[in-house]
C-alpha positions as CSV (number, residue, x, y, z in Angstrom):
1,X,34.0,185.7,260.8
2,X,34.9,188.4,262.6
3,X,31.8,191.3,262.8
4,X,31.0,194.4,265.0
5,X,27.3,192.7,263.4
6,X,25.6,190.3,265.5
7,X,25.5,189.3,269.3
8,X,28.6,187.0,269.4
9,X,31.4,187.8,267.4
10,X,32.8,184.2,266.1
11,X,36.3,183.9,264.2
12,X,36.6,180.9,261.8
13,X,40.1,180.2,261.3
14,X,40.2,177.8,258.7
15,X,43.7,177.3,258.1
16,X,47.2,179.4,258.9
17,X,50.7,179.4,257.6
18,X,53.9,180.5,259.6
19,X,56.5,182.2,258.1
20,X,59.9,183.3,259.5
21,X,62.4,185.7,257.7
22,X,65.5,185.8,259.7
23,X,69.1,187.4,259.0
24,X,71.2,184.4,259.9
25,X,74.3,182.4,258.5
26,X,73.2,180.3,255.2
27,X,72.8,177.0,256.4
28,X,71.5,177.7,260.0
29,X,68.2,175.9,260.8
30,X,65.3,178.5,261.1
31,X,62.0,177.2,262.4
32,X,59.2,178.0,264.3
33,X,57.1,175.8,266.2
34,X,54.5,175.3,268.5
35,X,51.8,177.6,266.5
36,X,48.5,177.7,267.2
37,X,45.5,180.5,266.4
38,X,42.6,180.4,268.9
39,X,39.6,183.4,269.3
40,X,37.4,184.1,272.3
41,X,35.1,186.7,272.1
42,X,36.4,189.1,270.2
43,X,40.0,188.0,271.0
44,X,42.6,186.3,268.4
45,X,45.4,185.0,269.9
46,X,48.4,183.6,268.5
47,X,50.9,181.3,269.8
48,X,54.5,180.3,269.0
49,X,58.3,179.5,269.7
50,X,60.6,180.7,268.0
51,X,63.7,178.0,267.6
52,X,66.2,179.9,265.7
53,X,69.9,181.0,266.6
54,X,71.1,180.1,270.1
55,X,69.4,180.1,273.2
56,X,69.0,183.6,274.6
57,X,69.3,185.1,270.9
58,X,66.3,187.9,270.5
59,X,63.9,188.2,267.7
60,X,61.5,191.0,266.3
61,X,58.0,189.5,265.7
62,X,55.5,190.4,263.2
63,X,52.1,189.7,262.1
64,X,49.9,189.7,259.0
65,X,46.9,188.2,258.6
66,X,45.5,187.4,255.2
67,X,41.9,187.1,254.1
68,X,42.2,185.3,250.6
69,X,43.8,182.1,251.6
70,X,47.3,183.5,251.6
71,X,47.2,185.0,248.3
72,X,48.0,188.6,249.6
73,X,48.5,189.8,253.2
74,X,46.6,192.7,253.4
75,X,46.2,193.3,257.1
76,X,49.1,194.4,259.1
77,X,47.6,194.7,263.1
78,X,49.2,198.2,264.5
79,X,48.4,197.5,268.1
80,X,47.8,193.9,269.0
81,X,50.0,192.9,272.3
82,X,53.4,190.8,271.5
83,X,54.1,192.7,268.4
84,X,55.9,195.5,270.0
85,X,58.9,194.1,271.9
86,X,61.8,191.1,271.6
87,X,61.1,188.1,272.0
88,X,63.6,185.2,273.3
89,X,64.5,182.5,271.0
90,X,62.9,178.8,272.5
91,X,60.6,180.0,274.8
92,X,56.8,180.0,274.0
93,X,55.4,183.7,273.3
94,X,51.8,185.2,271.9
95,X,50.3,187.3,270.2
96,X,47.1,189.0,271.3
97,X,45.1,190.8,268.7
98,X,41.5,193.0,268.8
99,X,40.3,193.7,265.2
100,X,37.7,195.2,266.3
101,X,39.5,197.7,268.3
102,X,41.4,198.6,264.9
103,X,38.0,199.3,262.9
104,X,38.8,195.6,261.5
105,X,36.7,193.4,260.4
106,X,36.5,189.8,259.2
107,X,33.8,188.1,257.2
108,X,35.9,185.3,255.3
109,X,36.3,181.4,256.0
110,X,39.9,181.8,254.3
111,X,41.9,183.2,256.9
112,X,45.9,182.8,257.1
113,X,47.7,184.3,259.6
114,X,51.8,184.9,258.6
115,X,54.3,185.5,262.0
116,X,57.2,187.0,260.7
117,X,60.6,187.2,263.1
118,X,63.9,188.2,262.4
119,X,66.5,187.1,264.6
120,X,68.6,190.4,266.1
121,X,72.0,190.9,267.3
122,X,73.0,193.6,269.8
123,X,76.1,195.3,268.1
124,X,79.5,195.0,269.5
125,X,79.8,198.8,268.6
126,X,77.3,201.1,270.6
127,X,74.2,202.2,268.2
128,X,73.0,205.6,268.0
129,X,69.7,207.4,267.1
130,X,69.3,211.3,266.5
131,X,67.6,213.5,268.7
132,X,66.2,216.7,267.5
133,X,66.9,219.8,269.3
134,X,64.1,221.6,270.6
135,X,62.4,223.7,273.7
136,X,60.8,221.8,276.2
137,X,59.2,222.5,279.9
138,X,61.6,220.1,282.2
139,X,60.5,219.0,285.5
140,X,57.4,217.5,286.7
141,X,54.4,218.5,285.5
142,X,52.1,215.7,286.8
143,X,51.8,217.2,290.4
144,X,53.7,213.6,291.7
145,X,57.2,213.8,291.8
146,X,59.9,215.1,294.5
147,X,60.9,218.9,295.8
148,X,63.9,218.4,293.6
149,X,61.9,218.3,290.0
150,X,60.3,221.7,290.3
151,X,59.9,224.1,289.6
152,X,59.6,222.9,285.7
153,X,61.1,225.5,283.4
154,X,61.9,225.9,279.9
155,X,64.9,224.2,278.3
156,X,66.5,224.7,274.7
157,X,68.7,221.9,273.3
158,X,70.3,221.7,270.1
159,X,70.7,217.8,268.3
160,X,72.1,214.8,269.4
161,X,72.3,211.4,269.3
162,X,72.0,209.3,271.9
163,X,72.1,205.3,272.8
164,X,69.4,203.0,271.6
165,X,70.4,200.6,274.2
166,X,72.3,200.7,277.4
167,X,75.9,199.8,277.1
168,X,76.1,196.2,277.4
169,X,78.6,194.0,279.5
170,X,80.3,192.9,276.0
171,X,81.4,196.9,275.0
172,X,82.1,197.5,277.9
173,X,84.2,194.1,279.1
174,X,86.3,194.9,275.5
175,X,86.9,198.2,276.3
176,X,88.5,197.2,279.4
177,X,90.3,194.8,278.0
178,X,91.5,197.5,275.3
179,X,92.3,199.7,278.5
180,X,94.1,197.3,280.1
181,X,93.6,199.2,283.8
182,X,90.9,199.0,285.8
183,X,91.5,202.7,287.0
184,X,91.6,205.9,284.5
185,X,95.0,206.1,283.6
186,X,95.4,209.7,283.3
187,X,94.2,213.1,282.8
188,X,91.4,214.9,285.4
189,X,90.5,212.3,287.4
190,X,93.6,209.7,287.0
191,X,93.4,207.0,289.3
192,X,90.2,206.8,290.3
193,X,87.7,203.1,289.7
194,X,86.4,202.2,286.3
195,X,84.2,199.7,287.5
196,X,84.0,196.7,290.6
197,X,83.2,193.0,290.1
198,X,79.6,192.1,289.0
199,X,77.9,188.8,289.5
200,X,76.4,187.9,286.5
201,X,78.8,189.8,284.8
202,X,82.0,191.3,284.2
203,X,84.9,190.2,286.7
204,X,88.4,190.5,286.2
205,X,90.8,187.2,286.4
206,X,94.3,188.3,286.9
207,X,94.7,191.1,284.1
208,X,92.2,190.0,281.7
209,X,88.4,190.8,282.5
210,X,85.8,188.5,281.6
211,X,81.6,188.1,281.6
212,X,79.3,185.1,282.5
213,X,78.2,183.6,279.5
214,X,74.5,184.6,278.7
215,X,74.8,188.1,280.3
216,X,76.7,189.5,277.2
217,X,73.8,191.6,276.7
218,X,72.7,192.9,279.6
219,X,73.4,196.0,281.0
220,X,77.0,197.2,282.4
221,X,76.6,197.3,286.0
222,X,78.5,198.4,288.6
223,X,80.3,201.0,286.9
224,X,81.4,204.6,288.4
225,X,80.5,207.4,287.0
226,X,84.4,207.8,286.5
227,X,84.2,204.5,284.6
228,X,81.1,205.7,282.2
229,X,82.8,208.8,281.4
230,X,86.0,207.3,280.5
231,X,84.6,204.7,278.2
232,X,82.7,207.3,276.6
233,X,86.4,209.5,276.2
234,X,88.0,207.2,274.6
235,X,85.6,206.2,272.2
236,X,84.8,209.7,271.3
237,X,81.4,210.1,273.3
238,X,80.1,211.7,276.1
239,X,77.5,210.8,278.8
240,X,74.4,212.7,278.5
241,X,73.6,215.9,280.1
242,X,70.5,215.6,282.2
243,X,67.9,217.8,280.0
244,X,69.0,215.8,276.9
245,X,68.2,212.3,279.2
246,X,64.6,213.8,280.0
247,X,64.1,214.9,276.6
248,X,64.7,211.9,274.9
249,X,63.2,209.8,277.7
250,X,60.1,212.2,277.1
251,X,59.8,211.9,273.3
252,X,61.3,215.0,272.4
253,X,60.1,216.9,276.0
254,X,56.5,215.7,275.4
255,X,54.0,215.2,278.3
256,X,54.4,211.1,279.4
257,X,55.2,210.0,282.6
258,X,57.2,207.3,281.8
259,X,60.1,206.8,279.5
260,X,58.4,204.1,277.1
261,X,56.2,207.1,276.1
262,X,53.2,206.1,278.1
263,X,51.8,207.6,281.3
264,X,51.0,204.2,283.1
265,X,53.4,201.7,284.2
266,X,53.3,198.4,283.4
267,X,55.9,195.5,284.6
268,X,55.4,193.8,281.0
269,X,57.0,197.0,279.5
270,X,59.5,198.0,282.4
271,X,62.0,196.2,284.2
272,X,61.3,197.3,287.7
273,X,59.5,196.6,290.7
274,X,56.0,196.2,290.4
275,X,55.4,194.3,294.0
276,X,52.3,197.7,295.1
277,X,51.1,197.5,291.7
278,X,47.4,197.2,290.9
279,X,47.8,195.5,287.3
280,X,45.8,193.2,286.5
281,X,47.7,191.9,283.4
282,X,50.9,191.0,285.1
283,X,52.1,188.0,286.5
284,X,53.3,187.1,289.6
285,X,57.0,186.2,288.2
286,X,57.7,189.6,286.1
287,X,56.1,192.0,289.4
288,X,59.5,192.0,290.7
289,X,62.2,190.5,288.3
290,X,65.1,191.4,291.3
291,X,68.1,191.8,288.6
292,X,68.5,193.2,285.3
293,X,67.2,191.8,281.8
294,X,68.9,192.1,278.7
295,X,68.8,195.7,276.7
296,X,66.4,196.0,274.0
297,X,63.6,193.1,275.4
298,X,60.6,195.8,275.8
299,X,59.0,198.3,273.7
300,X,61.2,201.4,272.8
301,X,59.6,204.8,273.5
302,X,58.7,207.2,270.1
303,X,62.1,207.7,269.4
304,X,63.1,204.2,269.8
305,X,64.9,204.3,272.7
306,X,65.0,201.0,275.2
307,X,64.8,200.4,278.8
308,X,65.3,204.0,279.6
309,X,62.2,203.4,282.7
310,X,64.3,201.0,284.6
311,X,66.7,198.0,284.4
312,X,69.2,200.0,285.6
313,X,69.3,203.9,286.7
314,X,72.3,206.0,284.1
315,X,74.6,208.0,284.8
316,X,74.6,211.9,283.4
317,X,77.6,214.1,282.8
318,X,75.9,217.1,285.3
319,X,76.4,217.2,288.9
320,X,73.5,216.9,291.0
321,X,72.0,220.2,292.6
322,X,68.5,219.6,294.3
323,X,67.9,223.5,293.6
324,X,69.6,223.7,290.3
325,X,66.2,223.9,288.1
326,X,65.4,226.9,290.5
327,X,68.6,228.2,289.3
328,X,68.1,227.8,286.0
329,X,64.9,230.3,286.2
330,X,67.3,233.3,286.5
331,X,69.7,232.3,284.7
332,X,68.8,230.0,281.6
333,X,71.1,228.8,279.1
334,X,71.1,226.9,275.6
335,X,72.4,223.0,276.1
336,X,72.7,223.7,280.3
337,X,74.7,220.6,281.6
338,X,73.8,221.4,285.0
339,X,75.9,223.4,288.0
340,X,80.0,223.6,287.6
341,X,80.7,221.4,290.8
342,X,79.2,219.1,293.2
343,X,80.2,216.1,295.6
344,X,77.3,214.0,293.2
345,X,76.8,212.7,290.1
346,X,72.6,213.3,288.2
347,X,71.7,209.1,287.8
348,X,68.3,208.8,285.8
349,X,66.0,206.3,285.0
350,X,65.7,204.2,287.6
351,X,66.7,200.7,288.3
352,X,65.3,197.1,288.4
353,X,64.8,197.6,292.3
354,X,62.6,201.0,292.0
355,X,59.1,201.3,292.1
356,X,56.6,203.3,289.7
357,X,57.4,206.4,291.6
358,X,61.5,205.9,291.0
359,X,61.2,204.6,287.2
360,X,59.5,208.4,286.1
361,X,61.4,210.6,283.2
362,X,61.4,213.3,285.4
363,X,62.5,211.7,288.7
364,X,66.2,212.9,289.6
365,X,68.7,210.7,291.7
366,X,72.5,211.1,292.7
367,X,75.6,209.4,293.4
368,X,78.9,209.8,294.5
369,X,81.0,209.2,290.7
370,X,83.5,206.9,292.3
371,X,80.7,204.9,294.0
372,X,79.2,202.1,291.8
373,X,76.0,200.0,292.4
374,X,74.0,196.4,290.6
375,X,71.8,198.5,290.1
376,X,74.0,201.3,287.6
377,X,75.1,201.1,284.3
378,X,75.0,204.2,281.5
379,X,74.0,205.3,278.0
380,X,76.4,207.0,275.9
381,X,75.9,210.1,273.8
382,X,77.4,212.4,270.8
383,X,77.0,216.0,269.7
């Protein structure tokens, strides 16, 4: 039993089952393995593997917990730790729950716990998710950023949609291949770079271009800003301006620090560099992961957006301006894509190699558009 009664909470786990519900061919063996249920304190913790799909395949886990042998599943923990990312296929993950912390408790010796997974596939096409239009106060308003993010002012945007995931090294290698130039072939800005050669990714082998296998699913990298916007023409999108990045990033323009919708930073959320970081909770090996990690591995912010706090920093349509939000005061417009020239390109986000400071939704960055970097990729958008 599980009680807020009593000096020492103690959790009798009689007996579990494991269940996994996954969207695979028929035929396809589905199995999870290595469970086990231990409690300390007033910690339950769950282990598995999932063994399903291919190596490097992702699942989303669940959890429900039932209290009448497995007759019905009537608890469904909101905020117990593993539940609220992807998980990799064959490599042991947990699950760490606190009833208690949920108003939860347990007095039963009949306790089954159900871990749910289905297995996921990044789509070949690039997903989208709406963004309401709105007013919002851009800039910092933490008191910790740069010169460049003030002063905040107010911002109206009408809807759009906007990328649930970075474009991956698969759309974009197939677009190139669709292309069939590695330079924009006409039009505005007509001979200039689409993207250069990327370990761990996309390379070009006489005219075909090709990706190392297992990095279908990371991030583009190395592509100009020439390169995003061009991909994004041809399939009928656009790159984002910078106030639509921040609002989304920000939940609709709502007060967080980071873009996962929280205000600390945590390298078990975040693909970046955590190396000065004072959390306790993170290993040594995911401090500083050095490279990118496949879209769509940690929890999405409130609009379900991924990895838009680092991996790899985004290109926007505006060009950069370090005194453009002073501008704006005098001169404020409805769906503002920034000033009407530059010699730089907005990037946002952050990238793998940034710290805390460099991953916030309001921190501002630049690069030349024909310049390219391991540490760049994009997100498409729509009206």
């Amino acid at each position: 039993m599980l009680k807020r009664a009593g000096s020492t909470p103690i959790f009798l786990c009689l007996g579990f089952t494991v269940c996994l519900r996954c969207s695979v061919a028929m035929g396809q063996e589905v199995v999870v393995g290595g469970v086990t249920v231990e409690q300390h304190d007033d910690t339950v913790t769950v282990h598995y593997i999932v063994n399903a799909g291919h190596p490097g395949d992702l699942c989303k886990v669940d959890l429900l917990v039932s209290t009448d042998g497995g007759l019905t599943y009537s608890i469904h923990p909101q905020m117990a730790k593993g539940l609220d990312r992807r998980v990799n296929v064959g490599i042991p993950q947990q699950i760490v729950w606190l009833p208690l912390k949920e108003n939860i408790e347990i007095d039963c010796d009949k306790v089954v716990f159900k871990v749910l997974a289905d297995l996921l596939k990044v789509s070949d096409e690039v997903e989208f998710i709406r963004v309401l239009g709105g007013e919002y106060k851009m800039g910092d308003s933490f008191g910790s950023g740069d010169a460049d993010e003030l002063p905040v002012h107010y911002v109206t945007l009408s809807s759009f949609s906007l990328g649930v995931y970075e474009v991956t090294n698969r759309q974009y290698m197939k677009f190139l291949n669709d292309y069939k130039s590695d330079r924009v072939v006409s039009g505005e800005f007509s001979g200039e770079p689409l993207i250069f050669d990327s370990e761990k990714g996309i390379h070009q082998k006489g005219t075909v271009w090709l990706l190392d296998a297992g990095f279908e699913d990371y991030p583009v990298r190395n592509v100009t800003w020439f390169g995003a916007n061009e991909f994004c023409r041809v399939h009928g999108y656009r790159l984002p301006t910078e106030a639509e990045w921040e609002y989304a990033a920000r939940v609709q323009g709502g007060g967080v620090r980071f873009a996962d919708g929280k205000n600390s930073s945590d390298p078990g959320d975040m693909n970046y560099d955590a190396s000065n970081d004072s959390v306790a909770s993170a290993a040594s090996d995911i401090r500083n992961r050095g490279t990118t990690t496949r879209v769509g591995i940690f929890p999405s912010n409130g609009l379900g957006l991924y990895d838009m706090s680092g991996n790899v920093w985004e290109w926007c349509q505006d060009w950069y301006d370090s005194e453009y939000y002073a501008l704006h005061l005098s001169d404020p417009k409805p769906n503002t894509a920034g000033p009407w020239f530059g010699n730089y390109k907005v990037i946002r986000g952050g990238g793998f190699g940034n710290d805390s400071h460099g991953i916030r939704a309001t921190d501002r960055s630049f690069k030349h558009p024909g310049a390219s970097n391991l540490d760049i990729g994009f997100r498409a958008a729509r009206n």
